[in-house]
Residue, then its C-alpha position, 0 to 999 in steps of 0.5 A: x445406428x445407421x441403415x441403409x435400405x434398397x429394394x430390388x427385383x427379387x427382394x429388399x435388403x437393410x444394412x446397419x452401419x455395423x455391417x449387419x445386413x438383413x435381405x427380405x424376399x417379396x411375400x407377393x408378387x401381385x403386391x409389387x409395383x407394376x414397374x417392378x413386376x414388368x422389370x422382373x418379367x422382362x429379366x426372365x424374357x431375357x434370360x430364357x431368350x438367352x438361352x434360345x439364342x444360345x442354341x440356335x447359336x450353337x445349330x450354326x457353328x461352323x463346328x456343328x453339322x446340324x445345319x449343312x454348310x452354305x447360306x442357310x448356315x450362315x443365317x441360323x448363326x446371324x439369327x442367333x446373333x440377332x436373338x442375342x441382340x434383342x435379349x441385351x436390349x430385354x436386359x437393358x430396358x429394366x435398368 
């Protein structure tokens, strides 16, 4: 039968032309590709940069009193827009 093979960041999947497909994770990190270990590494910055952005996002709201309105406000929720920025090019760099 036909196969079709890809590998990913997280594990490598085999699809038969049946339709059957099989997904292995990797056993070892440290026997991967330094490419795919800085693309995996860059996604979890990203991710946990995300979530950073997310809550100092959300401290400058103009919903929230975490932050008393004015100028200072306003630059909380532009660093959090910047963050945001920054974590869309982490996500960017291992495509």
């Amino acid at each position: 039968t036909a196969q079709s093979t890809w590998k990913g960041l997280w594990m490598s999947c085999v699809v038969q032309s049946t339709g059957h497909m099989q997904c292995k994770v990797y056993e070892s990190v440290l026997a991967l590709s330094a490419e795919v270990q800085a693309a995996r590494a860059l996604t979890v910055g990203a991710v946990l940069l995300a979530l950073v952005a997310l809550f100092v996002t959300l401290t400058g709201a103009q919903c929230t009193t975490c932050v008393a309105p004015g100028p200072v406000k306003a630059r909380v929720a532009l660093t959090g827009g910047a963050l945001y920025a920054l974590c869309g090019l982490l996500a960017l760099v291992p495509l």
